[in-house]
C-alpha positions in Angstrom: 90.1 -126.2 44.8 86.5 -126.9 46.3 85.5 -128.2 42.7 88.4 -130.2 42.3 88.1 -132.2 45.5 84.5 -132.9 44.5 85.2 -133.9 41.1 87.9 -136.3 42.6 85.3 -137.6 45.5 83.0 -138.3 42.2 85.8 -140.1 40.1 86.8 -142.5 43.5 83.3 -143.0 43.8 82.6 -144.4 40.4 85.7 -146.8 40.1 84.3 -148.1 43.6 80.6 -148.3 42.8 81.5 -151.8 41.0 83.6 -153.2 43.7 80.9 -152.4 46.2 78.2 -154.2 44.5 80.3 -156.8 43.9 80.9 -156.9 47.7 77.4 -157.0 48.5 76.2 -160.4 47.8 79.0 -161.4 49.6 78.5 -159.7 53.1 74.6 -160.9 52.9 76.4 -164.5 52.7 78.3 -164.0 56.2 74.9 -162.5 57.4 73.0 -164.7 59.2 68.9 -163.9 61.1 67.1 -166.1 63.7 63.9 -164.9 65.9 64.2 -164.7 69.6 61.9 -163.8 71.8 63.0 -160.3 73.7 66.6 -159.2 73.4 67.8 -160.2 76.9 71.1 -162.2 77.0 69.3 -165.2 77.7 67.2 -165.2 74.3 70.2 -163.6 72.5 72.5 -166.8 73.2 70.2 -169.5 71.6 69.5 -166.7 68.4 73.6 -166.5 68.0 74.0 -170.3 67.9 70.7 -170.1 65.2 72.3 -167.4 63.2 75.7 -169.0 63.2 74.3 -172.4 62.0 72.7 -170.5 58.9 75.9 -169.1 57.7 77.5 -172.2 57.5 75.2 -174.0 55.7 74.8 -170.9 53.4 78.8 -170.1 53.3 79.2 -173.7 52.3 75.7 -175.4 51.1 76.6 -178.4 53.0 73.6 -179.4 55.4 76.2 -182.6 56.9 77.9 -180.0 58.7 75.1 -179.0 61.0 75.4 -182.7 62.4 79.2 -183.1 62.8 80.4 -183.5 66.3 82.6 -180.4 65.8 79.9 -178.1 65.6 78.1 -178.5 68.6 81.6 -177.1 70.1 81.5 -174.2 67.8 78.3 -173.4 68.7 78.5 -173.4 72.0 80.9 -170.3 71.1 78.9 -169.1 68.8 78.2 -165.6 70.2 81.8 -165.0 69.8 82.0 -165.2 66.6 79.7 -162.3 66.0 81.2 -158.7 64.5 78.0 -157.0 65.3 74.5 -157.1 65.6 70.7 -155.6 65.4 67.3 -156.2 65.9 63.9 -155.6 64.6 61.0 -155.8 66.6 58.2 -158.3 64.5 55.3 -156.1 66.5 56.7 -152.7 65.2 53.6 -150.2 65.8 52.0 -152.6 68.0 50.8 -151.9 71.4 51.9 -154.1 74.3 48.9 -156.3 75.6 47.9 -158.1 78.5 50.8 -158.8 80.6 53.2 -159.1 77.7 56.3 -157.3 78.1 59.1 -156.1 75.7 61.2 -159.2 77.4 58.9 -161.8 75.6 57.9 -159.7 72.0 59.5 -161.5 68.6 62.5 -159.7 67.5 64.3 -160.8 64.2 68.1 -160.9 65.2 70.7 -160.4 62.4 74.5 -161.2 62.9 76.9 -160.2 61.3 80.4 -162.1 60.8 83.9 -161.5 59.3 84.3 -163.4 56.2 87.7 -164.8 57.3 86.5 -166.1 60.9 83.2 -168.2 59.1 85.8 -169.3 56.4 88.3 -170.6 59.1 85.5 -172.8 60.9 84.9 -174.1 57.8 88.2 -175.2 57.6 87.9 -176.7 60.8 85.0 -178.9 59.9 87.0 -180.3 56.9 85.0 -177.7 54.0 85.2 -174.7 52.4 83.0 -171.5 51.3 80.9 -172.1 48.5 80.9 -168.5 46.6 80.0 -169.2 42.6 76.9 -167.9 41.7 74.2 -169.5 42.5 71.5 -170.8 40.0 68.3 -170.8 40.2 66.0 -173.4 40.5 62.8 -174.4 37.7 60.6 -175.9 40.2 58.5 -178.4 38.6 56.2 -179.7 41.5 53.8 -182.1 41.3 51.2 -182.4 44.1 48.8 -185.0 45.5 46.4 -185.1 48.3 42.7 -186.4 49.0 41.8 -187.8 44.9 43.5 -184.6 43.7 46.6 -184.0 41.7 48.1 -180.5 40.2 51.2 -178.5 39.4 52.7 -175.8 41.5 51.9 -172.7 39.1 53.8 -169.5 39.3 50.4 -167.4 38.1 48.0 -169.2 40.6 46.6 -167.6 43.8 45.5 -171.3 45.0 49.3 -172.1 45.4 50.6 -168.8 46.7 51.7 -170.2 50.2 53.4 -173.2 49.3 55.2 -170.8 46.7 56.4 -168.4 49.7 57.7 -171.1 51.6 59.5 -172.7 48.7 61.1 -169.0 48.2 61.8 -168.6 52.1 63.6 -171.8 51.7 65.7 -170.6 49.0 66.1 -167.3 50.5 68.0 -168.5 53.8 70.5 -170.4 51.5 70.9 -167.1 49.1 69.0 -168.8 46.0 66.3 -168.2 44.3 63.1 -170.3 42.6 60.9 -169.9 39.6 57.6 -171.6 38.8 56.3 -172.3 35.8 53.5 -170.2 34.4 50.8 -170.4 31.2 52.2 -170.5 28.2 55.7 -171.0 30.1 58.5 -173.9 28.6 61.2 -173.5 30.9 63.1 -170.9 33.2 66.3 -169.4 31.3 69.7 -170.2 32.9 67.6 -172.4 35.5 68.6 -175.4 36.8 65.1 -177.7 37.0 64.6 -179.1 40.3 61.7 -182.1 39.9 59.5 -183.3 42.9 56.6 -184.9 44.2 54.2 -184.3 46.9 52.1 -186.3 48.8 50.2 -186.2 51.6 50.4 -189.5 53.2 47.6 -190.3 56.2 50.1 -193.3 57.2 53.1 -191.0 57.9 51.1 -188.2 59.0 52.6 -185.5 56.6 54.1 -184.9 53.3 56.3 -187.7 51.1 58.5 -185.9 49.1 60.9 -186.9 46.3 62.9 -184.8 44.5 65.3 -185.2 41.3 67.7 -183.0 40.0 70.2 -183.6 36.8 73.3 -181.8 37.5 76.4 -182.1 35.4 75.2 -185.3 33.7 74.2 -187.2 36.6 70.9 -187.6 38.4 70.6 -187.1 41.7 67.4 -188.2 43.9 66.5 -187.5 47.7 63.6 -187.8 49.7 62.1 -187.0 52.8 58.2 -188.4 54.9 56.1 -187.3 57.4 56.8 -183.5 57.2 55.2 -180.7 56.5 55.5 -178.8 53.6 57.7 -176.0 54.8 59.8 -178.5 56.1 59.7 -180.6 52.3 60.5 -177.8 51.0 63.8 -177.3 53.0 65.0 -180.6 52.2 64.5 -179.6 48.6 66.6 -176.6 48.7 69.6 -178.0 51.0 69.8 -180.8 49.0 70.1 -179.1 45.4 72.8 -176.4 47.6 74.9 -179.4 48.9 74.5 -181.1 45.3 75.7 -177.9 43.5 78.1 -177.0 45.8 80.0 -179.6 45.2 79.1 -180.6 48.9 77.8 -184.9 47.4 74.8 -186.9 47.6 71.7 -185.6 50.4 
């Protein structure tokens, strides 16, 4: 009887085992992070109304929403929206120091939410969850500053930081990036995301301009005077709210 229960367990398990990797992407869509500083209430509201604001524009890939009246009112509930949380202390394994407490060390928060509830504020703000799979973007990044122009290469250690911030970018809005590399022609299955870099002493940061062809039309966006984490964001959220269906950055 023992060894029939088991081989049952073992059957259930296996016609599961597809529906719960299926399931995975989606929960890590209604699964939103922020860093606080300590894990007191008063950090913990302003990391909720964070985390909250990430699921939406990931759930839905449309950045407009973060500026619609509406959502300042939904954020100002935002904590109870939350099905559970956790956090990780940054400074894992390191000693306290000087007069620094456990109130004031950097904690990543991660919030969890139900599906439904994320899906039925979206409805409120007029939009809808985005939840086709998402491509991924050939970045083909040209850069210009001080008499000197390059690509971003996928191979090169001189452009390894502007290539983990392009990926961070990515990652909050659950996409990914490629680069190209020697001997590279394109990205399979990747949709090519074209831009521009340059630092500008006039605007005091980065001009950006980026292009992306997307069923047969051309889109182009911009953003000046950032820095290049912050370009690079604009780059992302505008191919998600292109591809999403979402319009024009």
């Amino acid at each position: 009887m023992k060894r029939v229960f088991i081989i049952a367990l073992l059957a259930m398990s296996q016609l599961l085992a597809p529906q719960l990797q299926a399931e995975e992407p989606l929960r890590a869509l209604y699964t939103g992070k922020a860093i606080v500083t300590g894990t007191g209430d008063k950090n913990r509201q302003p990391g909720f109304r964070d985390c909250l604001a990430n699921v939406i524009l990931r759930v839905s890939g449309d950045q407009r929403l973060l500026r619609r009246r509406e959502m300042q009112t939904i954020l100002a509930r935002a904590g109870s929206f939350v099905r559970s949380f956790s956090y990780k202390d940054r400074l894992a394994g390191k000693p306290i120091h000087d007069e620094q407490g456990t109130y004031d060390r950097p904690h990543d928060l991660t919030c969890n939410y139900d599906a439904e509830i994320v899906d039925r504020l979206l409805d409120d703000l007029g939009s809808e969850p985005w939840l086709t799979p998402r491509p991924r973007l050939y970045v083909l990044l040209d850069v210009e500053r001080d008499g000197q122009s390059y690509r971003l290469r996928g191979d090169l250690l001189r452009d390894q930081d502007m290539r983990s911030s392009f990926a961070n970018a990515a990652g909050s809005l659950a996409m990914q990036v490629a680069f190209p590399r020697a001997l590279d022609s394109a990205s399979p299955g990747a949709l090519t995301l074209q831009g521009k870099l340059v630092w500008s002493d006039a605007e005091l940061g980065w001009v950006a301009v980026w292009q992306l062809q997307f069923k047969s039309k051309l889109h182009q966006w911009e953003v000046r005077g950032v820095n290049y984490d912050e370009a690079f964001r604009v780059a992302v959220r505008g191919a998600a709210q292109i591809i999403s269906g979402s319009g024009q950055p």
